[in-house]
Phi, psi and omega in degrees: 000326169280309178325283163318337170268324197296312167315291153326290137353298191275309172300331174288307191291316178290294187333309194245002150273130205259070188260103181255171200255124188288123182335316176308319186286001189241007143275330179291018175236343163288332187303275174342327191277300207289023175257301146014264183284339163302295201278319197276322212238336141296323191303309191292330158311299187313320171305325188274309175275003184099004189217060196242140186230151172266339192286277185339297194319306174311303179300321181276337149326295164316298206293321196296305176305299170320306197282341206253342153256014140280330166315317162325282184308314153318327202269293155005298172262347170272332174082064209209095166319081198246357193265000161283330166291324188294323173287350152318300190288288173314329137322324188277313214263314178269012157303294202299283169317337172295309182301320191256019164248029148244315153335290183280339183295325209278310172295317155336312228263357186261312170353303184304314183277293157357273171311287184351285196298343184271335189279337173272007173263311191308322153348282220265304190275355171284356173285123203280162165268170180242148180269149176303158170270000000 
């Protein structure tokens, strides 16, 4: 969860800081933000799902940045926008993780109405009755 406020913070502070960039840096920090938010929004599934390793997270992290700046960069010296297909691909993965965190949220939350409707039927039949008077 500081991961994510820390994230928030930081995308608000770049947002309304008036920094400027030299024009070569700014597909790779567009690249970089959605891997960024990719690695983050996988994690948090893997984490939901019992199977978030920190090691793992980090190699694929590294690796998704390295390739996505030499893709950059190759598109670059080719005069080739290469840094739109890779934000293409990352977009794409984070729609997807986006999907599938809402997905379990949407199954939690009928689980939740579910167990509910069953402890107020189990309620309702464990009460003795009363006899009239």
């Amino acid at each position: 969860m500081l991961i994510i406020i820390g994230l928030l913070i930081g995308l608000l502070l770049g947002l309304f800081a008036n920094i400027p960039l030299p024009a070569s840096v700014v597909p790779y920090l567009a690249v970089f933000s959605l891997i960024g938010a990719e690695a983050l929004t996988g994690s948090w599934n893997a984490l939901q799902a019992g199977d978030f390793e920190p090691g793992k997270f980090l190699i694929e992290l590294a690796a998704n940045l390295v390739i996505a700046a030499l893709m950059t960069a190759l598109g670059q010296q080719m005069k080739y926008d290469f840094a739109l297909i890779v934000s293409f691909i990352f977009a794409y993965r984070l729609f997807r993780n986006t999907n599938f965190m809402s997905r379990k949220l949407y199954k939690d939350i009928q689980t939740r109405r579910q167990n509910r409707a069953r402890e107020k039927e189990d309620g309702l039949q464990d009460k003795p009755e009363r006899p009239d008077r």
